[in-house]
PDB file as gemmi writes it, atoms N, CA and C in Angstrom:
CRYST1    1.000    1.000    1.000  90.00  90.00  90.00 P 1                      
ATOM      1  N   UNK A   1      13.391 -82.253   2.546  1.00  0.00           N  
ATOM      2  CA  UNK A   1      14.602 -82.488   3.289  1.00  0.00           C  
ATOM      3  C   UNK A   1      14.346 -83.596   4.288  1.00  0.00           C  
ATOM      4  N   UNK A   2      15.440 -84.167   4.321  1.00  0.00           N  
ATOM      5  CA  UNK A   2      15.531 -85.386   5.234  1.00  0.00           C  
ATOM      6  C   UNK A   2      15.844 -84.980   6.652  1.00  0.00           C  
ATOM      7  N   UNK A   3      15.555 -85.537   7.620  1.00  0.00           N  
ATOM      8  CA  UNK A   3      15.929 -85.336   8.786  1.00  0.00           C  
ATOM      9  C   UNK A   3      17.154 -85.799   9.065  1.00  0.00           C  
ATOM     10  N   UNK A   4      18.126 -83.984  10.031  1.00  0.00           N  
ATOM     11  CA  UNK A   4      19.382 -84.702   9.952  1.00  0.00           C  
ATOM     12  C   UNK A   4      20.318 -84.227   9.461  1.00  0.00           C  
ATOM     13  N   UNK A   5      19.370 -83.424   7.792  1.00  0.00           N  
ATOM     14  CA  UNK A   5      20.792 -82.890   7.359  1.00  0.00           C  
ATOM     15  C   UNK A   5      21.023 -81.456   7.503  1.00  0.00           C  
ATOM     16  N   UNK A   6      21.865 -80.558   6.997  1.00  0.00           N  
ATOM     17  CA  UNK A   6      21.300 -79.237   7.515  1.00  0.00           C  
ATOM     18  C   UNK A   6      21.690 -78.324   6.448  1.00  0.00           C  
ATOM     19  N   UNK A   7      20.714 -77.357   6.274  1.00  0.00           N  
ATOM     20  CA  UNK A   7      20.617 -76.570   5.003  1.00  0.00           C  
ATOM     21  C   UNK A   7      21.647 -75.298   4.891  1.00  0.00           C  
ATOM     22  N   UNK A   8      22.695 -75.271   4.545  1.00  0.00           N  
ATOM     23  CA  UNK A   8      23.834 -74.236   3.869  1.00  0.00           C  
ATOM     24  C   UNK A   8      23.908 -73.277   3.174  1.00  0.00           C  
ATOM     25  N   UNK A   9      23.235 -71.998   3.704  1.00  0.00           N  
ATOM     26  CA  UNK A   9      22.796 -70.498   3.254  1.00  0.00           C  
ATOM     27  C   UNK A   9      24.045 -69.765   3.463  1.00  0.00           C  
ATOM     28  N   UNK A  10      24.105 -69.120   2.817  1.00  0.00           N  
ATOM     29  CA  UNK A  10      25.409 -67.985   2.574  1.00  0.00           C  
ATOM     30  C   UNK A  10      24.618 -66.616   2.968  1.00  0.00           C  
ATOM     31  N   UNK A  11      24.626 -65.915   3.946  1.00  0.00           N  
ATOM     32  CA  UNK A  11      23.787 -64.632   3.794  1.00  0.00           C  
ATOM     33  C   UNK A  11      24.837 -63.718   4.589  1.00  0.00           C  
ATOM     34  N   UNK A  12      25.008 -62.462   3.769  1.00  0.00           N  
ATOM     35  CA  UNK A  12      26.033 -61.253   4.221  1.00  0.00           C  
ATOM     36  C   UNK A  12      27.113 -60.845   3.521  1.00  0.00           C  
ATOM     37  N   UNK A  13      27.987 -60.118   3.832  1.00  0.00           N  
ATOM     38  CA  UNK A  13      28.979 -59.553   3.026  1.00  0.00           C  
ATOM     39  C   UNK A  13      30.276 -59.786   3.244  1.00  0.00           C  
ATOM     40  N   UNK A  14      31.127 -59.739   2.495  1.00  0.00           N  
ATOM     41  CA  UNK A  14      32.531 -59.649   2.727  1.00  0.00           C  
ATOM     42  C   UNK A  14      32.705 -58.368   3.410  1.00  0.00           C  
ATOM     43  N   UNK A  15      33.531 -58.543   5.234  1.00  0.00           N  
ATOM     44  CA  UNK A  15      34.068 -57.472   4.888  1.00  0.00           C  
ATOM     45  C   UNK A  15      35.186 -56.611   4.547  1.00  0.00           C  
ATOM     46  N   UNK A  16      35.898 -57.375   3.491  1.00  0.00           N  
ATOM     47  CA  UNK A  16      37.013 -56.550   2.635  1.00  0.00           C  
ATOM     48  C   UNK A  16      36.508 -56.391   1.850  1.00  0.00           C  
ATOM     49  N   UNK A  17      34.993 -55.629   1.719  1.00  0.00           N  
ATOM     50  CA  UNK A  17      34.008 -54.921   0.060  1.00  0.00           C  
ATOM     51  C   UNK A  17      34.715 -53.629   0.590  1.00  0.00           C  
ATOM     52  N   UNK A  18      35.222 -52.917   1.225  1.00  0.00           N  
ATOM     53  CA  UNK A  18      35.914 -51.392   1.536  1.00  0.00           C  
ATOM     54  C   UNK A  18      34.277 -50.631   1.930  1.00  0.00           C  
ATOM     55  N   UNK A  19      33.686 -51.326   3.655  1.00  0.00           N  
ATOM     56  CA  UNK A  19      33.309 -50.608   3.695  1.00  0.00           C  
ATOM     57  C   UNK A  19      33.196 -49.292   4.123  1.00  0.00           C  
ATOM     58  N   UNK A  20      32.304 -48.168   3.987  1.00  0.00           N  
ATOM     59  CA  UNK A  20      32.027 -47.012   4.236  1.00  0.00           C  
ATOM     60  C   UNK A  20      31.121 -46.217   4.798  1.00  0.00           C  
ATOM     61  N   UNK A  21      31.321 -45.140   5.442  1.00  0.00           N  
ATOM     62  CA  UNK A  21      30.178 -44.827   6.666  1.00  0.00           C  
ATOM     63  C   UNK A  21      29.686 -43.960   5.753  1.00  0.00           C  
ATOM     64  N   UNK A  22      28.467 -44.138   5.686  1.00  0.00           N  
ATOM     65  CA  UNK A  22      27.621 -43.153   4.503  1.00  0.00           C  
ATOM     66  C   UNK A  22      27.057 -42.037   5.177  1.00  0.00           C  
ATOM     67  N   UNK A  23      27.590 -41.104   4.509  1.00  0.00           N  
ATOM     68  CA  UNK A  23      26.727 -39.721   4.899  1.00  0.00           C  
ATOM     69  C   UNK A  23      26.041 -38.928   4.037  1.00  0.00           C  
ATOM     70  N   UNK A  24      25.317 -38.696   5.157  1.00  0.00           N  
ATOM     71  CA  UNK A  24      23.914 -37.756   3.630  1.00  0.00           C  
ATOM     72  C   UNK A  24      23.732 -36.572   4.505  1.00  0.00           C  
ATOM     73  N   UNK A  25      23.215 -35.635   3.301  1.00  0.00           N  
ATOM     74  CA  UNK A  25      23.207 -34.512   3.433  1.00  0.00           C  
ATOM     75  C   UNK A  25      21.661 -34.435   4.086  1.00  0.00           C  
ATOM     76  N   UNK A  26      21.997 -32.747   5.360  1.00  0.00           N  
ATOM     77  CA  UNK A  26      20.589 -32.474   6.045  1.00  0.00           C  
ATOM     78  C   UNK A  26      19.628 -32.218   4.760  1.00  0.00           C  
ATOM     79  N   UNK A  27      18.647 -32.213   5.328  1.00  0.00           N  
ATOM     80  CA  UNK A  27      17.225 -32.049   4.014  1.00  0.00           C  
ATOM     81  C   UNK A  27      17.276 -30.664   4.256  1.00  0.00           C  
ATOM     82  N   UNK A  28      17.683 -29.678   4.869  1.00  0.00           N  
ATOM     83  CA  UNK A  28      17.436 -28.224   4.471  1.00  0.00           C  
ATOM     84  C   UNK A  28      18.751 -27.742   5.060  1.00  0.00           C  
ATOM     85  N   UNK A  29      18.874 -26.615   4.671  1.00  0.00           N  
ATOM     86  CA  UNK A  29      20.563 -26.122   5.324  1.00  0.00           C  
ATOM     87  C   UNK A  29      19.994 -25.155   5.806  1.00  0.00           C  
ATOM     88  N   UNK A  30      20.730 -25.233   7.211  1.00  0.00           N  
ATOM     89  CA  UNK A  30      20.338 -23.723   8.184  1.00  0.00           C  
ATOM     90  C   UNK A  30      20.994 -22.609   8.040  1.00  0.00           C  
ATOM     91  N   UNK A  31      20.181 -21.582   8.113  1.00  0.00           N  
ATOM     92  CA  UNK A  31      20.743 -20.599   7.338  1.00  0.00           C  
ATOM     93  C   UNK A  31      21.172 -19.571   8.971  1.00  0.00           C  
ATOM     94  N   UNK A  32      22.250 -18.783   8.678  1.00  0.00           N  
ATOM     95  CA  UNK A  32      22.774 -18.412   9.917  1.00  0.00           C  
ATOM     96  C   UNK A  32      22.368 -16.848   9.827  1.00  0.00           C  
ATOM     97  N   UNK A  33      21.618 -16.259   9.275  1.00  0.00           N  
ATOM     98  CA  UNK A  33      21.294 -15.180   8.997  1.00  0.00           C  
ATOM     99  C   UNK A  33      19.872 -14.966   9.880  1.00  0.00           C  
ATOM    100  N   UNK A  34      20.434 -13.900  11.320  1.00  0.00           N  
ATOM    101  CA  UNK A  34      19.877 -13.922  12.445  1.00  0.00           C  
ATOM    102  C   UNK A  34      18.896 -12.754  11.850  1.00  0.00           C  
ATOM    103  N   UNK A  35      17.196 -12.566  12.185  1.00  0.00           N  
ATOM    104  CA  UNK A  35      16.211 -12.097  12.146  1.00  0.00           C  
ATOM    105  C   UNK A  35      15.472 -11.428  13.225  1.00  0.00           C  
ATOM    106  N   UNK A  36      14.791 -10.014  13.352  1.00  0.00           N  
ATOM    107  CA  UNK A  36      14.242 -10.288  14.380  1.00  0.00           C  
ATOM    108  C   UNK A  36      12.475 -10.569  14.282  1.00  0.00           C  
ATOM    109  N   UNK A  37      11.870 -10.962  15.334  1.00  0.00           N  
ATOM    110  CA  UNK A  37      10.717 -11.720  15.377  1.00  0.00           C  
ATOM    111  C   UNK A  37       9.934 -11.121  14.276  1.00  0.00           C  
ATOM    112  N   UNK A  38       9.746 -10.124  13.777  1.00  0.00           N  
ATOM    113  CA  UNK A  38       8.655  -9.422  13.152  1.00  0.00           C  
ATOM    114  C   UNK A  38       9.268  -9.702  11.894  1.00  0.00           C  
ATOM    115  N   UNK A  39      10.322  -9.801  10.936  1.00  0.00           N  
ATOM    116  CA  UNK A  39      10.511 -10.112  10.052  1.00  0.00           C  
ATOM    117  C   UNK A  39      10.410 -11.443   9.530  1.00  0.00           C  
ATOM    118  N   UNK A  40      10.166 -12.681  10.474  1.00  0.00           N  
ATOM    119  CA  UNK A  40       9.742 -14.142  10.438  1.00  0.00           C  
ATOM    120  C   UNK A  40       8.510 -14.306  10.049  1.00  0.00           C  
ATOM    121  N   UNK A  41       8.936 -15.295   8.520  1.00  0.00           N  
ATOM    122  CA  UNK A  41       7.425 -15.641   8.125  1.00  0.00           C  
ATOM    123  C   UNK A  41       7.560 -17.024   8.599  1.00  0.00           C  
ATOM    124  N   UNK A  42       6.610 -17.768   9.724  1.00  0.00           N  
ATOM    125  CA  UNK A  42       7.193 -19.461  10.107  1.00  0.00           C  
ATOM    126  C   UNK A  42       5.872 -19.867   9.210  1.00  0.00           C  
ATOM    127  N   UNK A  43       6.064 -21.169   8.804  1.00  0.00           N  
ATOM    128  CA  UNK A  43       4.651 -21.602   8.526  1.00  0.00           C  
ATOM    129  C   UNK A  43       4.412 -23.145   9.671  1.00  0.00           C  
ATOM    130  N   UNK A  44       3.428 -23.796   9.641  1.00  0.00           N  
ATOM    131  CA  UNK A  44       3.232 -25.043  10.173  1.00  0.00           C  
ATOM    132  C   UNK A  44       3.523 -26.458   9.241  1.00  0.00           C  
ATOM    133  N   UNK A  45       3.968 -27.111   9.980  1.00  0.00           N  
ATOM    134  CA  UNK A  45       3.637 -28.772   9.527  1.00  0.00           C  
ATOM    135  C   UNK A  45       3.443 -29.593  10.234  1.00  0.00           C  
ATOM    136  N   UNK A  46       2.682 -30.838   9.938  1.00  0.00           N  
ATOM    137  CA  UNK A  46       2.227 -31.505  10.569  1.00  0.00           C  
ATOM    138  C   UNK A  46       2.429 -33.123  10.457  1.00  0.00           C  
ATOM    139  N   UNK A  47       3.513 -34.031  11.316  1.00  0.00           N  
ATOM    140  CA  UNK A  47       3.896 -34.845  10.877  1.00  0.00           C  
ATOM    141  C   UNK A  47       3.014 -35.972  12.175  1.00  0.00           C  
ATOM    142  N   UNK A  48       2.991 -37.336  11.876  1.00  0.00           N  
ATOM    143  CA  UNK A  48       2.766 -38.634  12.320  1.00  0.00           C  
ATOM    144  C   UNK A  48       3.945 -39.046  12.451  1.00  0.00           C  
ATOM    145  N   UNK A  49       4.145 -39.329  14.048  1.00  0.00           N  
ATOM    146  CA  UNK A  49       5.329 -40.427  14.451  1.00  0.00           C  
ATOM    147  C   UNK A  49       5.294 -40.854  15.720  1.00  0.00           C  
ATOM    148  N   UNK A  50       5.252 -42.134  15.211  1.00  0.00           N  
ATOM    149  CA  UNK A  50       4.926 -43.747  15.809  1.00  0.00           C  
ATOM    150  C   UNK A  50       3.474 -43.617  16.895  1.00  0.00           C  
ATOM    151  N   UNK A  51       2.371 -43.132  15.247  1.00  0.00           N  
ATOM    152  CA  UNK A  51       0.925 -43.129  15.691  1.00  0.00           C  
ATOM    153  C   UNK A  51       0.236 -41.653  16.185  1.00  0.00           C  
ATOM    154  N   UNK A  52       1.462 -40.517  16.867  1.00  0.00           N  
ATOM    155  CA  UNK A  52       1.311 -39.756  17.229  1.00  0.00           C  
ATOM    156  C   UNK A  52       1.062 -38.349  16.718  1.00  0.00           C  
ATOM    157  N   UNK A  53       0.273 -37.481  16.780  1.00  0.00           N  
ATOM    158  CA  UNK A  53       0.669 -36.128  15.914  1.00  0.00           C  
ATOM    159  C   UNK A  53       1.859 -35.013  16.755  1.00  0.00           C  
ATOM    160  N   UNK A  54       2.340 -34.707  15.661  1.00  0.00           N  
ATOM    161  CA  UNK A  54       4.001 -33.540  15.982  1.00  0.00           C  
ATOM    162  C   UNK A  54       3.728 -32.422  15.073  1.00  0.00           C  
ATOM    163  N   UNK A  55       3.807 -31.099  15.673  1.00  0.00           N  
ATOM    164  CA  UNK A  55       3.432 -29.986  15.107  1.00  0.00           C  
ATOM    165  C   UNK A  55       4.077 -29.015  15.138  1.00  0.00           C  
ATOM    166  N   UNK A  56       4.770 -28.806  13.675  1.00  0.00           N  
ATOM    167  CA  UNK A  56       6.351 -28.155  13.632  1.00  0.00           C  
ATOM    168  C   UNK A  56       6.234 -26.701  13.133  1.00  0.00           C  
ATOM    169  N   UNK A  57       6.832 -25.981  13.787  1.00  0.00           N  
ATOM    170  CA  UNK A  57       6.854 -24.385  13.355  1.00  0.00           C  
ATOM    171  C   UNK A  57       8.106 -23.680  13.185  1.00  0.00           C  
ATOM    172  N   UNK A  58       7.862 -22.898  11.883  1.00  0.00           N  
ATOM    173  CA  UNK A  58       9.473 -23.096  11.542  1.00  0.00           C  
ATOM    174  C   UNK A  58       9.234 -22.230  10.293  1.00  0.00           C  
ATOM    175  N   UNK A  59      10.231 -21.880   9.719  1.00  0.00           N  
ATOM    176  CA  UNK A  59      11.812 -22.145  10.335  1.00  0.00           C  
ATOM    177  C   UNK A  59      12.255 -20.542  11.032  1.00  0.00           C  
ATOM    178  N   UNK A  60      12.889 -21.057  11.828  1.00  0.00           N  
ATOM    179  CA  UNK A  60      13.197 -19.548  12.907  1.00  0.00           C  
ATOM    180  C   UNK A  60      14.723 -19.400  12.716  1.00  0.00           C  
ATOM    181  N   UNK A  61      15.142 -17.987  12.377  1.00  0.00           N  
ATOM    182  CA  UNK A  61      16.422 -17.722  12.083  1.00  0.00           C  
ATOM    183  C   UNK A  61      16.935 -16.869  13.380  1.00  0.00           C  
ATOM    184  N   UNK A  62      17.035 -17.279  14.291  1.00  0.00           N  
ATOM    185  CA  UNK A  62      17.303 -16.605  15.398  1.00  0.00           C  
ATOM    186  C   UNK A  62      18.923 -17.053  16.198  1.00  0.00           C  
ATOM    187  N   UNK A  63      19.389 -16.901  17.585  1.00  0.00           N  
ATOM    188  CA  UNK A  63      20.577 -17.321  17.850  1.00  0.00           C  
ATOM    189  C   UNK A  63      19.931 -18.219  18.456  1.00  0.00           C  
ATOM    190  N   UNK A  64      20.541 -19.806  19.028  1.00  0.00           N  
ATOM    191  CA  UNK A  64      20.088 -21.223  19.256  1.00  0.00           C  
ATOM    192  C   UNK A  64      19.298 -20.549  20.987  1.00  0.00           C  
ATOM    193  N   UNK A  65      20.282 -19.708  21.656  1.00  0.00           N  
ATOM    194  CA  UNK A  65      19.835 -19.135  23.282  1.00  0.00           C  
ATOM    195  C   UNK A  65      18.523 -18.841  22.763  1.00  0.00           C  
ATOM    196  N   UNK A  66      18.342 -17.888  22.224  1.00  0.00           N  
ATOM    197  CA  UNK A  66      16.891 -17.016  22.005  1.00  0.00           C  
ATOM    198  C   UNK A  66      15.806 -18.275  21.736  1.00  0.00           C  
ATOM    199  N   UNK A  67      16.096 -18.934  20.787  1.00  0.00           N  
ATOM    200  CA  UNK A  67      14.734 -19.828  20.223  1.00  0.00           C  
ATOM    201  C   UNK A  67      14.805 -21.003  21.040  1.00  0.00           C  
ATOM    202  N   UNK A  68      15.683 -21.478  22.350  1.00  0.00           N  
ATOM    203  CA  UNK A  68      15.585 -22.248  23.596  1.00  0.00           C  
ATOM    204  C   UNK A  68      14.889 -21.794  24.524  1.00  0.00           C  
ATOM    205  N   UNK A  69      14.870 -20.380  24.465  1.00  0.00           N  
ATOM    206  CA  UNK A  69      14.214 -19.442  25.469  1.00  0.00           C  
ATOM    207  C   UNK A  69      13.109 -19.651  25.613  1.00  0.00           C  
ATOM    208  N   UNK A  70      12.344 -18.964  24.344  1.00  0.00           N  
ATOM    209  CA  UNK A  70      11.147 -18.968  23.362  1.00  0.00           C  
ATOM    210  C   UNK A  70      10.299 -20.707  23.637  1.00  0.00           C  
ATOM    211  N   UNK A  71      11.229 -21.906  22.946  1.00  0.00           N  
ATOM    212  CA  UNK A  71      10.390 -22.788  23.005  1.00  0.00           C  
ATOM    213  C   UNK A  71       9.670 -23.315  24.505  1.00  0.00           C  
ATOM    214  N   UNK A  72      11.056 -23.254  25.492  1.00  0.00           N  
ATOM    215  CA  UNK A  72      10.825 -23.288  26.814  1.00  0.00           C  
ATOM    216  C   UNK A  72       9.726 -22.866  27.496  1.00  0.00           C  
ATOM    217  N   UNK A  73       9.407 -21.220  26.983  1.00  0.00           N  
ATOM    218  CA  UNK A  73       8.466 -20.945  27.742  1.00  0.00           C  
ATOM    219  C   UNK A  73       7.124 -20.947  26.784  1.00  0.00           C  
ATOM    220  N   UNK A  74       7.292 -21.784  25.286  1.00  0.00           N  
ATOM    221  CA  UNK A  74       6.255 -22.404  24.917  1.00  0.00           C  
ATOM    222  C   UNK A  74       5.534 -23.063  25.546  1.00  0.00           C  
ATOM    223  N   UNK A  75       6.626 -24.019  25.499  1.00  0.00           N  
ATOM    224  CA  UNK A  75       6.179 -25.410  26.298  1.00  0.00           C  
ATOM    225  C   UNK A  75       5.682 -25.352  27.529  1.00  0.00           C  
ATOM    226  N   UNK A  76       6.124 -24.448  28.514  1.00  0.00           N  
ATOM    227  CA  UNK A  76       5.446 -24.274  29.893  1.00  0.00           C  
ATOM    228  C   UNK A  76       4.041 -23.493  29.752  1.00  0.00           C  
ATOM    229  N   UNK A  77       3.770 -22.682  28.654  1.00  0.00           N  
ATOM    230  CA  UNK A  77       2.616 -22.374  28.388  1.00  0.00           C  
ATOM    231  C   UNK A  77       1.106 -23.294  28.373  1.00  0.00           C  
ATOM    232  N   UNK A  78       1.877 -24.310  27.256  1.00  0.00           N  
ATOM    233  CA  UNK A  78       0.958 -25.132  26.610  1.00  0.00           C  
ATOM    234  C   UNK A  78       0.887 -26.349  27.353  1.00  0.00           C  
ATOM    235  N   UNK A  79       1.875 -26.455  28.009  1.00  0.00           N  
ATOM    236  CA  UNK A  79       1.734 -27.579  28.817  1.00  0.00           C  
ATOM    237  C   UNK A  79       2.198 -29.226  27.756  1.00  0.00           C  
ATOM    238  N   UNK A  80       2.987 -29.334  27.003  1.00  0.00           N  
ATOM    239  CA  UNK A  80       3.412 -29.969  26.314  1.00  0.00           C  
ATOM    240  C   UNK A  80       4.875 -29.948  26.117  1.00  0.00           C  
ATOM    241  N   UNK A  81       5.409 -31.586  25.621  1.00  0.00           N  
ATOM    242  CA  UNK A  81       6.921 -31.485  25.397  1.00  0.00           C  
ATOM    243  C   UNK A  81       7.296 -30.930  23.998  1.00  0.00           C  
ATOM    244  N   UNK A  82       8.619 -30.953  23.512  1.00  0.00           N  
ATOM    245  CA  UNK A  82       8.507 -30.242  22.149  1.00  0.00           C  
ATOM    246  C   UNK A  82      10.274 -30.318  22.260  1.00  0.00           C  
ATOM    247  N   UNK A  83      10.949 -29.889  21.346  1.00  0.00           N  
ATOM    248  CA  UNK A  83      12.432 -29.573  21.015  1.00  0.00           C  
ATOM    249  C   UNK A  83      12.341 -28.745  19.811  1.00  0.00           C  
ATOM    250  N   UNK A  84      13.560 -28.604  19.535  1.00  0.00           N  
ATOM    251  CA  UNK A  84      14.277 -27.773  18.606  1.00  0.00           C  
ATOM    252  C   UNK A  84      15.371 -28.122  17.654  1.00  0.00           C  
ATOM    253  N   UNK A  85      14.765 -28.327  16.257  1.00  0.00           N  
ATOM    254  CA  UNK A  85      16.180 -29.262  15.277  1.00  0.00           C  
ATOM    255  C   UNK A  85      15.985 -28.598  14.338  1.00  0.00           C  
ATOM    256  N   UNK A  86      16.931 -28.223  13.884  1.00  0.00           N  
ATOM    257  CA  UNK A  86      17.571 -28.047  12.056  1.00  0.00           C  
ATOM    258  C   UNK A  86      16.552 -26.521  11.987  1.00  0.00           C  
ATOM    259  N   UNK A  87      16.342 -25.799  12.935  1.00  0.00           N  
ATOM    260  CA  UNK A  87      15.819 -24.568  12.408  1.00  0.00           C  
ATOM    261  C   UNK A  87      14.144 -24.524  13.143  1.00  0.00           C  
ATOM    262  N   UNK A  88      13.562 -25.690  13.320  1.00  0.00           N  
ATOM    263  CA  UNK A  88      11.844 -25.646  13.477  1.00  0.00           C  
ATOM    264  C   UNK A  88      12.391 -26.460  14.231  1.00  0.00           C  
ATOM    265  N   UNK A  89      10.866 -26.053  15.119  1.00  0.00           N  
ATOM    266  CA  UNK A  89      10.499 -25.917  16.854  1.00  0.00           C  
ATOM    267  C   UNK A  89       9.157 -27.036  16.771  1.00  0.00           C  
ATOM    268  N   UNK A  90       9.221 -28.353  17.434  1.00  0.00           N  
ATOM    269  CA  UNK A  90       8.603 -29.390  17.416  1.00  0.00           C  
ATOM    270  C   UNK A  90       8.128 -29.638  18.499  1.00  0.00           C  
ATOM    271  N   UNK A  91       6.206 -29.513  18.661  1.00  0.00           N  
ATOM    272  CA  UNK A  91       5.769 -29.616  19.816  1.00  0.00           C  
ATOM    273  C   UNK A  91       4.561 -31.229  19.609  1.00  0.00           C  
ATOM    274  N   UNK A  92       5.111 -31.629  20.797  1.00  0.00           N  
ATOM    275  CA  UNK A  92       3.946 -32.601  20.897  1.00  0.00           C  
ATOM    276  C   UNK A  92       2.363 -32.523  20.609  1.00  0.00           C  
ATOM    277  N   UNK A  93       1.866 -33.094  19.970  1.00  0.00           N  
ATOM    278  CA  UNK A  93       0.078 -32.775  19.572  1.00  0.00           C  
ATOM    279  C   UNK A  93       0.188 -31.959  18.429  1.00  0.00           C  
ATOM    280  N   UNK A  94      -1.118 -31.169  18.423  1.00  0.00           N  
ATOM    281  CA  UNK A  94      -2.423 -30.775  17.475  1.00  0.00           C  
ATOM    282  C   UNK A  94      -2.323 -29.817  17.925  1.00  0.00           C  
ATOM    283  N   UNK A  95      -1.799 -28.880  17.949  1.00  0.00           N  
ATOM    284  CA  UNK A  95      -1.610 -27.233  18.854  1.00  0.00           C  
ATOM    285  C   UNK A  95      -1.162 -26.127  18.064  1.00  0.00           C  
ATOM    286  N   UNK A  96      -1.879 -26.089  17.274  1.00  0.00           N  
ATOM    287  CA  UNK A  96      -1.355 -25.167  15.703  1.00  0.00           C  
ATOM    288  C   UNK A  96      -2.096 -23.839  16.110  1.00  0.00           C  
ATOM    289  N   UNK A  97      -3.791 -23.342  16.479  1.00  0.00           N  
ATOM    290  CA  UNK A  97      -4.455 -22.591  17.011  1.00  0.00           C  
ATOM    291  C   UNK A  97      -3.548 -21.976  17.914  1.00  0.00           C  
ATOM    292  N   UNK A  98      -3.357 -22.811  19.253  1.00  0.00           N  
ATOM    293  CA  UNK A  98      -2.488 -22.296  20.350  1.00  0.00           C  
ATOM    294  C   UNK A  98      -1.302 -21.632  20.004  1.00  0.00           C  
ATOM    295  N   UNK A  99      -0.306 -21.955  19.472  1.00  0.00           N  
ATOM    296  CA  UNK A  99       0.867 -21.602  19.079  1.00  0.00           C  
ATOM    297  C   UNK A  99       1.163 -20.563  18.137  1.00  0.00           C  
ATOM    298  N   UNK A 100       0.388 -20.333  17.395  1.00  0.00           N  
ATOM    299  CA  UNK A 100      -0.061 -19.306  16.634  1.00  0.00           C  
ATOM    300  C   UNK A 100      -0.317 -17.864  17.405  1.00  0.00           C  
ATOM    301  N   UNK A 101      -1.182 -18.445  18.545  1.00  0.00           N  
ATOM    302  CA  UNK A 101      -1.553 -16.657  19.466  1.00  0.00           C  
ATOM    303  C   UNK A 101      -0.329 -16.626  20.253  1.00  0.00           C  
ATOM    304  N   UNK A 102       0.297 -17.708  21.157  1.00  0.00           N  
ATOM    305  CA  UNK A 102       1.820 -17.283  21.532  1.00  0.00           C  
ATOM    306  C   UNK A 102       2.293 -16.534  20.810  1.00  0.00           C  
ATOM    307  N   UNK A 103       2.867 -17.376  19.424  1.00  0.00           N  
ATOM    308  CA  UNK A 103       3.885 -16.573  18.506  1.00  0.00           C  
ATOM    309  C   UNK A 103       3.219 -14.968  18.381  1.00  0.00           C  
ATOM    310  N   UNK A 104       2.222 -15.230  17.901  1.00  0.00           N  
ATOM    311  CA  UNK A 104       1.835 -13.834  17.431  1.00  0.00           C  
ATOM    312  C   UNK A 104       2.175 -12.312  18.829  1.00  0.00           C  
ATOM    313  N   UNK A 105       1.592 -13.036  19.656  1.00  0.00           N  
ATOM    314  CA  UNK A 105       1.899 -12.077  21.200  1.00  0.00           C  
ATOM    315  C   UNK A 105       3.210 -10.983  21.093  1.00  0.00           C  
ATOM    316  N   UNK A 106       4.186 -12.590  20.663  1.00  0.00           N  
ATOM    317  CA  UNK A 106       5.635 -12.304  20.743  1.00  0.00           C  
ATOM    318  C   UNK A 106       6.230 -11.388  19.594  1.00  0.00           C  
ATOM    319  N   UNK A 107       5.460 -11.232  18.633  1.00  0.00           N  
ATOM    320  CA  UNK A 107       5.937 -10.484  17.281  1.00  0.00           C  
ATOM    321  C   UNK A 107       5.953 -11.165  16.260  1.00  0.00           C  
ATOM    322  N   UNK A 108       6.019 -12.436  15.806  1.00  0.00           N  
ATOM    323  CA  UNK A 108       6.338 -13.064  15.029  1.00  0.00           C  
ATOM    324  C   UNK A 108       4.882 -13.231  13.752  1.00  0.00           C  
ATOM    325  N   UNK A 109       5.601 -13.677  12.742  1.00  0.00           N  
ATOM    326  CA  UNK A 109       4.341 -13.452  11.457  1.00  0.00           C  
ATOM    327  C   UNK A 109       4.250 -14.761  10.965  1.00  0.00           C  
ATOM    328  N   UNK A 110       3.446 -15.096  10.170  1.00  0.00           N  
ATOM    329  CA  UNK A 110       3.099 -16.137   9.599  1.00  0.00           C  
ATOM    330  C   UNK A 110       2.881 -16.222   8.206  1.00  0.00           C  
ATOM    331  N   UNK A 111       3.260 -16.895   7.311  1.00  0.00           N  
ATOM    332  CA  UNK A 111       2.990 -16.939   5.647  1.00  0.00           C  
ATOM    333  C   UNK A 111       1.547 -17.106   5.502  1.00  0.00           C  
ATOM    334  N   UNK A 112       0.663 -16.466   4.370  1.00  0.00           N  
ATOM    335  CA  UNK A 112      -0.223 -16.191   4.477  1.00  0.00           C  
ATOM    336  C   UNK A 112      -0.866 -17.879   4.424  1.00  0.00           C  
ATOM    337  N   UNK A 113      -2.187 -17.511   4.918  1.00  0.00           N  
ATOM    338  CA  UNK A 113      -3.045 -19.439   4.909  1.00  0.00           C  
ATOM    339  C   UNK A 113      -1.803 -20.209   5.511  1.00  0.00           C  
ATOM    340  N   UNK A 114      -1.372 -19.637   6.232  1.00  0.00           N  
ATOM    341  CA  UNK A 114      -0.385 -21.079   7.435  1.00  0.00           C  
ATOM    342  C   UNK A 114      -0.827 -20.828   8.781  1.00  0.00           C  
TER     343      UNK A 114                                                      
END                                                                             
């Protein structure tokens, strides 16, 4: 190219293509069928995000008050942040040992080797 002239790229869409707000379905459906602690089998998982480890316990069929309660005074236990989505209870770190003797304290069971 010569100096001077200037290069004429087309990049993007029409928008009269009819667009549409796409929705997708949750990856698990919460099930509303309330449990009490001793009948809960939770197991663990263990995810990476953005470098970090997140250590999810789940899934708890309880009312949203009760398992706010519960994580709350997880978290003040362990001394870590954490929330609550789509059923499993998400704590900051590597705290699978720890969380395990909480839960257990409290009544709750575990699937076997989790």
């Amino acid at each position: 190219m010569s100096r001077g002239k200037k290069l004429d790229l087309f990049i993007g869409a029409d928008i009269d293509d009819g667009w549409k707000e796409v929705q997708s379905e949750r990856k698990s459906a919460v099930s509303n069928e309330i449990l009490e602690p001793s009948k809960h089998f939770l197991m663990f998982k263990k995810e990476k995000r953005r470098g970090k480890t997140v250590t999810l316990v789940g899934e708890f069929h309880m009312p949203k008050a009760d398992t706010e309660t519960t994580l709350k005074s997880l978290k003040m236990k362990l001394g870590c942040g954490g929330s609550y989505k789509d059923g499993w209870m998400e704590f900051q770190g590597e705290l699978k040992d720890k969380i395990r003797e909480l839960l257990l304290d409290r009544g709750f069971r575990f699937k076997h080797k989790h």
